[in-house]
C-alpha positions in Angstrom: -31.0 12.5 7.3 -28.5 12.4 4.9 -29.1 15.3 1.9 -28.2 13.6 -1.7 -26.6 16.2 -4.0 -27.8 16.7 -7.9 -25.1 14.6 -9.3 -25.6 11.0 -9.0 -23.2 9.0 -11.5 -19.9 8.8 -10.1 -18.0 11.2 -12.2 -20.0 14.0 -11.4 -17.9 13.6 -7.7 -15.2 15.6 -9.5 -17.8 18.2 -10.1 -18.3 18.5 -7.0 -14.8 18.5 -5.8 -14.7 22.2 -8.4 -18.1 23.3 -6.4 -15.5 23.9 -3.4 -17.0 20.5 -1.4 -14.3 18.0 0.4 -14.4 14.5 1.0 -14.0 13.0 4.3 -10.6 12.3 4.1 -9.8 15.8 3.4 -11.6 17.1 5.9 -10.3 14.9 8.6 -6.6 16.1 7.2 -7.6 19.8 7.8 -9.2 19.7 11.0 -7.4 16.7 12.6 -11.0 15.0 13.1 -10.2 11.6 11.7 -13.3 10.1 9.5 -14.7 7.6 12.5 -15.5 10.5 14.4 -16.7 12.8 11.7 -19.4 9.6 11.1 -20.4 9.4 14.6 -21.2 12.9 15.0 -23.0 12.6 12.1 -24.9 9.5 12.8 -25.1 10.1 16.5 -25.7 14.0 17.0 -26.5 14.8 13.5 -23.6 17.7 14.5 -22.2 17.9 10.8 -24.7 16.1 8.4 -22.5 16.7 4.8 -23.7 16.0 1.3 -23.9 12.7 -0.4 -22.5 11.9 -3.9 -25.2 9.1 -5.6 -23.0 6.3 -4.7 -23.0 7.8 -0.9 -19.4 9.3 -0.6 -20.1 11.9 1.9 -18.5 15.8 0.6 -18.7 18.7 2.8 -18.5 22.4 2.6 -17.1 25.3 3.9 -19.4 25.6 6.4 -19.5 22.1 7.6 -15.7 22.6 8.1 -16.3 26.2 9.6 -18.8 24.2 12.3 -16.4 21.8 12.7 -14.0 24.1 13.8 -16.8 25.5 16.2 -17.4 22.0 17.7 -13.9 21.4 18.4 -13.7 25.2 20.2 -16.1 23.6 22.3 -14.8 20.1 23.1 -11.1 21.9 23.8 -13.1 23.3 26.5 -14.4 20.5 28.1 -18.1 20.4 26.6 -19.3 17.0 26.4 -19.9 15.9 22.6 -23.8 15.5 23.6 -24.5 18.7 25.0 -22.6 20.5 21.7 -25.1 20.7 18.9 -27.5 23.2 21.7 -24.9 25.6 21.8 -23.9 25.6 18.2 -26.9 28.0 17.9 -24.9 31.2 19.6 -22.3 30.5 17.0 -19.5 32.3 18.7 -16.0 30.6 20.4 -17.0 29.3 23.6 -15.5 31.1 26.9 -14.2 28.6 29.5 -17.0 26.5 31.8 -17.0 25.6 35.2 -18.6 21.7 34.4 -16.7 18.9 32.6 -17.9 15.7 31.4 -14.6 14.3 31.4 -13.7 13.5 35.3 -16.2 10.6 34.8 -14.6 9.4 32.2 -10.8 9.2 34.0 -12.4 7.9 36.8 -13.8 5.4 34.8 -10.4 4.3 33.5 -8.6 5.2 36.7 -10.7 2.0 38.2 -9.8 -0.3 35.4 -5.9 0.6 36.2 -6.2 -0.1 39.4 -8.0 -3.5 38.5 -5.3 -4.2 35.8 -8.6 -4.9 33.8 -7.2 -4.4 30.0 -10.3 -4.9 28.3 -12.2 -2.5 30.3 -9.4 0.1 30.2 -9.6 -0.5 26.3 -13.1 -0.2 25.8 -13.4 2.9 28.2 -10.1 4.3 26.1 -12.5 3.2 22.5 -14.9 4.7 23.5 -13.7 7.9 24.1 -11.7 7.6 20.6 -14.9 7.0 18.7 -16.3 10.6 19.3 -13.4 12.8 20.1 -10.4 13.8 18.4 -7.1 12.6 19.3 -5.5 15.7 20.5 -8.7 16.1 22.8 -8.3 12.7 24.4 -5.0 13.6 25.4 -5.9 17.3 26.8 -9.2 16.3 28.6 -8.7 12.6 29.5 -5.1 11.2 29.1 -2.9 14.2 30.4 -4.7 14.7 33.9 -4.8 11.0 34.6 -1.5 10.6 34.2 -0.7 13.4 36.3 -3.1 12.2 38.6 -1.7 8.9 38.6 1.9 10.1 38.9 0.9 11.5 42.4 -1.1 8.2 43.6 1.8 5.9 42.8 4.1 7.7 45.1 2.9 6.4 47.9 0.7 3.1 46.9 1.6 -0.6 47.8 0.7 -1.8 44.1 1.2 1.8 42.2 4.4 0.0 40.3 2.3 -3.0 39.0 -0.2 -0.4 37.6 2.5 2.0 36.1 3.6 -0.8 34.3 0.3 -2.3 33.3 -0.6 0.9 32.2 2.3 1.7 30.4 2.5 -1.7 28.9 -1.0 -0.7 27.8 -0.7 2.4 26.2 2.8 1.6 24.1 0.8 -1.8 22.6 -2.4 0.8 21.9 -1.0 3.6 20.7 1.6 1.4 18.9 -1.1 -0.2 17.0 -3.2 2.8 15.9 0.5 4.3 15.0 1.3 1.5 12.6 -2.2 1.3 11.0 -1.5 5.6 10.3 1.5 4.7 8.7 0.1 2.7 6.4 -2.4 5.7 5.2 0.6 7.9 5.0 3.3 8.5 2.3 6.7 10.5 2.3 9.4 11.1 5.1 8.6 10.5 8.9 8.9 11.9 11.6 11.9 9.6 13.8 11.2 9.4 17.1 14.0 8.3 19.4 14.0 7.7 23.2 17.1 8.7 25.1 16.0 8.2 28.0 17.0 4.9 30.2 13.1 4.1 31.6 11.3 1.6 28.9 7.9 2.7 27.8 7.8 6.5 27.9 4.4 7.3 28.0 5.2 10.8 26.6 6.8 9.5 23.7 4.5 7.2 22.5 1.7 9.9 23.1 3.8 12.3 21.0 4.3 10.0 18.0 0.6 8.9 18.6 -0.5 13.0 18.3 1.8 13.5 15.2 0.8 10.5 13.5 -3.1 11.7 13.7 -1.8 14.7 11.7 -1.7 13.3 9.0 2.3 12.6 9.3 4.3 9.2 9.1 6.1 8.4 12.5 9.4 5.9 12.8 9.9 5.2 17.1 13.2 4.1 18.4 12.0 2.7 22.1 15.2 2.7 23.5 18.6 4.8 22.7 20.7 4.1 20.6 24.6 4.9 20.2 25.2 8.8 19.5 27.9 7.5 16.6 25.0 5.2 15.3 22.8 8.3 15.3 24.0 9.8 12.1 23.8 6.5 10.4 20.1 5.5 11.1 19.1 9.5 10.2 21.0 8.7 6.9 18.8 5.6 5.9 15.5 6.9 7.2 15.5 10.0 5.8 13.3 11.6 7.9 11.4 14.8 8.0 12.1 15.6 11.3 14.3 14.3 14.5 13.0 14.1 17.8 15.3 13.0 20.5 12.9 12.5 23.8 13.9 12.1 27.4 12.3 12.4 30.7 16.0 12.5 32.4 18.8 14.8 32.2 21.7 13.6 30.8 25.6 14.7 30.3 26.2 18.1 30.6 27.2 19.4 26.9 25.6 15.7 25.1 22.7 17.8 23.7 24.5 19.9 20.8 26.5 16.9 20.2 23.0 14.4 19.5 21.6 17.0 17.4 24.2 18.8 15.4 24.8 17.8 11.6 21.5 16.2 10.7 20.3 17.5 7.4 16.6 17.5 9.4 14.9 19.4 11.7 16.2 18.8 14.9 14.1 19.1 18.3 14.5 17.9 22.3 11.4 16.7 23.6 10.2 15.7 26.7 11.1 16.8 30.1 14.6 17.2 29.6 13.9 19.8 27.8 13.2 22.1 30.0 16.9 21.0 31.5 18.7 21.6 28.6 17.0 24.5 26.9 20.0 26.6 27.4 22.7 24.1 25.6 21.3 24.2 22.5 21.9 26.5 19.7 19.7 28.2 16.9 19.5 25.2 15.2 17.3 22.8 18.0 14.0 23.6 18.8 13.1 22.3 22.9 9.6 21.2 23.1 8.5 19.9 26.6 5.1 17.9 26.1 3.2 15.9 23.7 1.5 19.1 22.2 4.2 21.8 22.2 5.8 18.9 20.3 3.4 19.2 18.2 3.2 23.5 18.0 6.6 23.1 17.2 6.5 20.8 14.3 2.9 22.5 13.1 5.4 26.0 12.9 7.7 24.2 10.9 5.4 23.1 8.4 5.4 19.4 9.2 2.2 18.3 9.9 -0.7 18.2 7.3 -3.9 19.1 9.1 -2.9 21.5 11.9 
């Protein structure tokens, strides 16, 4: 049940705001638990129940965020959401488990791949969303079935019909959810640009997907562009950060060149990163997968709620 603070008319809310309480939105931006979720706990688990302004804005202290923090120490571990609020009670960081909720879950969306059934995939995948963080979804569920699925296709009659379903999939999804975080965000993005010559990098997509949950605007180039051309679409974005991504190697010595002169940030992302680590100079940062990506950027002081 929801627990109304003293202060019903709305401009007592500011009052609030100097009692040290955050609104939703706030919180979301410091923990990386985007409001949706935060509401679902609350309405489903009753994990975090906050205070309520008169008019029902929702503000939450210290502690709240402190138990957030607690829950997702949990989840990053594999709990299930449902089993979380009975173990809340030892308040201490969790030490690894044997038991995971989640291999149901990928098995789940592993059948809908290999039925090309979109709308089960996306209601499986919505599902998911609605009580987990992003950067959750891709540890527990999204990052071992694609590595999972990497392996099946090898050998499968059909396994290049699902890649491409599923990758079809996941650039119109994320691509979506991307856009709509845009248009909650203000200042420079973060330009993401794909290098490599195979459409529809799933790690790309998943890295612009995990940076644009922090709290950070995101620009994706799907396909490379000239290296001349590079300086000039830097120039008119303006961005806060440059991320060249590739899951191939390319020309010996074509690194430095992509990524020297920018007045951003630059960092190689992506597989090839591991290639090329060695080319680049003090000035690149190399960055293999979706969340050392994001490590990288968080250290530079790019993203918002990390």
């Amino acid at each position: 049940m929801d627990t109304p603070i003293d202060t019903p008319r709305e401009n007592d809310y500011q009052a609030a705001m100097g009692r040290g309480l955050l609104p939703i939105r706030e919180v979301a931006r410091q923990t990386g638990v985007n409001p949706v979720t935060l509401r679902a706990w609350e309405r489903r688990y009753a994990l975090v129940v906050p205070l309520r302004t008169g008019k029902g804005h929702r503000l939450y202290s210290s502690e709240d965020v402190a138990r957030i923090r607690l829950i997702l120490a949990w989840l990053d571990r594999g709990v299930a959401v449902s089993q979380v609020k009975a173990l809340l009670k030892d308040q201490a960081v969790p030490a690894a488990i044997d038991a995971s909720p989640w291999e149901e879950q990928r098995q789940h969306l592993q059948e809908a791949i290999s039925n090309l059934a979109e709308r089960q995939l996306d209601e499986r995948f919505n599902a998911a969303m609605a009580l987990y963080p992003p950067q959750t979804v891709y540890k527990q569920l999204l990052h071992p079935l694609l590595e999972a699925l990497e392996l099946r296709w090898r050998d499968q009659f059909g396994g290049q019909s699902e890649r491409v379903f599923l990758y079809s999939w996941l650039r119109t999804k994320l691509g979506a959810r991307l856009y709509h975080n845009n248009r909650q965000h203000s200042g420079a993005p973060i330009l993401l640009i794909n290098l490599s010559e195979l459409p529809m990098e799933p790690g790309l997509w998943l890295t612009a997907w995990l940076a644009s949950s922090a709290d950070c605007a995101v620009e994706v180039f799907d396909w490379p562009i000239p290296a001349n051309e590079l300086p000039l679409a830097v120039a008119r974005i303006q961005p806060r950060a440059l991320l060249l991504y590739s899951s191939q190697p390319l020309v010996p010595g074509q690194w430095p060149r992509l990524l020297a002169g920018h007045p951003c940030p630059c960092l190689l992302g992506g597989p090839a990163a591991a290639i090329h680590r060695a080319e680049l100079d003090s000035g690149a940062i190399a960055a293999e997968g979706p969340l050392d990506v994001l490590q990288a950027l968080s250290d530079l002081g790019l993203l918002h709620n990390r």
